[in-house]
N, C-alpha and C positions, 0 to 999 in steps of 0.2 A: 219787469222793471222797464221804465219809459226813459229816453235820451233823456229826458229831463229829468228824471230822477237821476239816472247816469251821471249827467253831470255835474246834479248839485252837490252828489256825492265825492264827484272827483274834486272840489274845493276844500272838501275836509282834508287835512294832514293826517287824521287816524287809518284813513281808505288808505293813501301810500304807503302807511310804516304796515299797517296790513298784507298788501299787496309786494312789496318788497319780502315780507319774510317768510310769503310763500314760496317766492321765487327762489330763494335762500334755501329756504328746506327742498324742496323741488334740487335744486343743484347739489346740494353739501353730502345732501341722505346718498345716493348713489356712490358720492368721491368717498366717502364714509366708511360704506362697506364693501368698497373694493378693498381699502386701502386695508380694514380690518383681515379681510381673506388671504391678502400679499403678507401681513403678519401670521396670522393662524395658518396658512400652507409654506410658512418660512419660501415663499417664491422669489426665487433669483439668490436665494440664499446656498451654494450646493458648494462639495470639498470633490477633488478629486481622489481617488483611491490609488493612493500608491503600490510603488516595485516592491513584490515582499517573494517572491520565488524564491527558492533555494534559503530563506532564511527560517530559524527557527519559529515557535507558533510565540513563545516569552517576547521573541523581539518584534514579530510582526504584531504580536499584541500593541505596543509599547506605541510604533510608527502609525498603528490606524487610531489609539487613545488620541495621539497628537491633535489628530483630524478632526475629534467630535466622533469618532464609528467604534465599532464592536465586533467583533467576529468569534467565530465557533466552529468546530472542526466536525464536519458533515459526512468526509467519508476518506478512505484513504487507500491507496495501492502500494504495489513492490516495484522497486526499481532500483536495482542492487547496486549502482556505478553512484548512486547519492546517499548523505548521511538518513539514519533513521531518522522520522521526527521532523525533517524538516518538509517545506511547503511545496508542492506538485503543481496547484492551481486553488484557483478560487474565483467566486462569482459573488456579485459583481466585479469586473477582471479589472487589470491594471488600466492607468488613464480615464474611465469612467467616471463621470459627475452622479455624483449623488446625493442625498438630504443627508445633513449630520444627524446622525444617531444611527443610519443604517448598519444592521448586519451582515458582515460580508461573511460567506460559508469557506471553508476552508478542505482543501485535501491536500491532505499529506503522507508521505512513505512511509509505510509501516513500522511500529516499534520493533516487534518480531517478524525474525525471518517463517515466511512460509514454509510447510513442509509439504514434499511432493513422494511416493508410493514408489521404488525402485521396479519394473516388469519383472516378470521371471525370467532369467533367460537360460539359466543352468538345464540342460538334458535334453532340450529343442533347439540350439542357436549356435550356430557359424561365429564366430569373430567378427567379419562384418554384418552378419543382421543385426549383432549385438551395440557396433559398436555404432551402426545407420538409426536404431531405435532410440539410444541413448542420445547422439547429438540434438535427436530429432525432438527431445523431450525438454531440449535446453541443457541437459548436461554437460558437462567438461572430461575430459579424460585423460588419465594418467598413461605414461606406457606400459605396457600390459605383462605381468606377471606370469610365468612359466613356471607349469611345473610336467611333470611325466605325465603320456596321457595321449591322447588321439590327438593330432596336430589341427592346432587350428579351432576349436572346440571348444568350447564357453565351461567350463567348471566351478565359477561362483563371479561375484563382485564385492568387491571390499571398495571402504569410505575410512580415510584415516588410518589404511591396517586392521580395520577389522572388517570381518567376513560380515557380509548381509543375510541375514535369512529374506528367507521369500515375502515380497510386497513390504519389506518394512521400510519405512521413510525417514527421508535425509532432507537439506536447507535446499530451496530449489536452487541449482546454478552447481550445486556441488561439483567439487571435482572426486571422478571415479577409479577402480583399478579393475579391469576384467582381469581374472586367471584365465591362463590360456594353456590348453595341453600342447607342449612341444612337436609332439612326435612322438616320443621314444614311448617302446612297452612298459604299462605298469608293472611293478615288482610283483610276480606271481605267488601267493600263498605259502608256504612251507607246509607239508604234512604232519600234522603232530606226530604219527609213528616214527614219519623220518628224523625228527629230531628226536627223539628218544632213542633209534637206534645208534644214532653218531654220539652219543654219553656215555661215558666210562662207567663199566660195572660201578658198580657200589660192592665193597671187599665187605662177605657177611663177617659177624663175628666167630673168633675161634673157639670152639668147644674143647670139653674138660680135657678130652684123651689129648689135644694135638697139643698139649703142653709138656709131652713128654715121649 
């Protein structure tokens, strides 16, 4: 195309409303599809994730609904000084921006208590190995139970009043009672002879003749 064609074309008003609504789409098509992407990735659009610790999972439910979020309980630990059930941690954590609809994960304190394997300690253990093994295990302890027996001497463990057999498990954190031999000699055995001798005859019965 020659200046001259050029410019007998720029005389026409069709070449402008042309030429303008290039420019148009050229500018609009770009502001167009950002603005579509700022709606499609809700950008600049985010909630903060609230304080939900120590609350139930019903009511942190309830407080993240509020938000536009969701959450789910991912995994949980023991920590015995809090109610069961209630909330440990979670991720995304508190103060956090995030897109509405996110899932926040949840851990919380165990519905049941753990159970933890009592050692052996009965016929190998001192009082303190016994009683250095057990703190050592998290347990708690009662003051310790006497009875006759080698002083000092591990003779069983009771939970509650009742005696443990070997390895059987209790709530971790329990509180324990070691038996402990005082000192004094066990009661030595009686002989059956001997007790048969310290019994009074038995009087037989009397025959025909000693009737008269």
């Amino acid at each position: 195309m020659t200046f001259k064609e050029f410019f007998s074309l720029s005389k026409n008003r069709f070449f402008w409303v042309n030429v303008l609504a290039m420019a148009a789409v050229v500018v609009l098509l770009p502001l167009g599809v950002l603005k579509w992407l700022d709606n499609y990735t809700r950008h600049g659009q985010a909630v903060v994730v609230p304080a939900v610790k120590g609350l139930s999972v019903s009511a942190a439910e309830r407080q993240f609904a509020n938000r536009g979020l969701t959450c789910v309980v991912a995994d949980s630990n023991y920590v015995k000084s809090l109610p069961a059930g209630c909330i440990l941690d979670y991720t995304p954590s508190e103060g956090q921006k995030v897109k509405e609809g996110r899932v926040i994960y949840l851990t919380i304190n165990t519905l049941n208590v753990p159970l933890q394997a009592v050692p052996k300690l009965t016929e190998n253990s001192s009082m303190r190995q016994a009683q250095a093994r057990l703190l050592a295990l998290g347990f708690k302890l009662n003051e310790n139970e006497l009875i006759p027996g080698e002083k000092e001497w591990v003779y069983g463990v009771k939970y509650r009043d009742q005696l443990l057999a070997e390895d059987e498990q209790v709530p971790v954190g329990a509180t324990l009672t070691l038996v402990i031999g005082d000192g004094q000699a066990l009661p030595q055995p009686v002989d059956s002879l001997a007790v048969d001798s310290l019994k009074p005859a038995t009087p037989s019965a009397p025959t025909g003749d000693s009737w008269f």
